[in-house]
N, C-alpha and C positions, 0 to 999 in steps of 0.2 A: 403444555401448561397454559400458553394462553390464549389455545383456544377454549377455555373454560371460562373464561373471565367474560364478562360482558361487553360492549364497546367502549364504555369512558372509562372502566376499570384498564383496558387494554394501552386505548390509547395513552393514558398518564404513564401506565407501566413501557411503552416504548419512546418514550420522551429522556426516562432515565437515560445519564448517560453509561456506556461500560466502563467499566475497570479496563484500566492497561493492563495488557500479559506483563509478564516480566520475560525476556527475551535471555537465551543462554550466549553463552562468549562465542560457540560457533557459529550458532545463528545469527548472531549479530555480524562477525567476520563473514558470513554469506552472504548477507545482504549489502554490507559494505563493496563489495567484490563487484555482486551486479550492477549497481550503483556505478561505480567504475567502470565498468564495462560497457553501460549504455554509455559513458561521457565518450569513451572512445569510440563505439558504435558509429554515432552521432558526430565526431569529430571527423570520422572517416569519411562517412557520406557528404559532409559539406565539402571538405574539401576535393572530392573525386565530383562533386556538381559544380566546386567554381573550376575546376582544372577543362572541365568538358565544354565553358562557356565561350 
């Protein structure tokens, strides 16, 4: 669709911003999880880099 549109027609139509999704309860509990997961990830590594120093 928009490459039908002209340039300024274009460019204003991608300025919009999007709508949020609306996210469901396991998705959200998915992403929480990862979330979690990197802080541990990351938890891991620092302390397996200060233990090496």
């Amino acid at each position: 669709m928009l490459a039908a549109l002209e340039t300024a027609q274009r460019s204003e139509r991608l300025r919009e911003p999007l709508p949020r999704r609306h996210l469901t309860a396991p998705l959200l509990a998915l992403l929480w999880l990862l979330r979690i997961y990197v802080v541990v990830a990351v938890a891991i590594v620092v302390v397996t880099f200060v233990r090496a120093l």
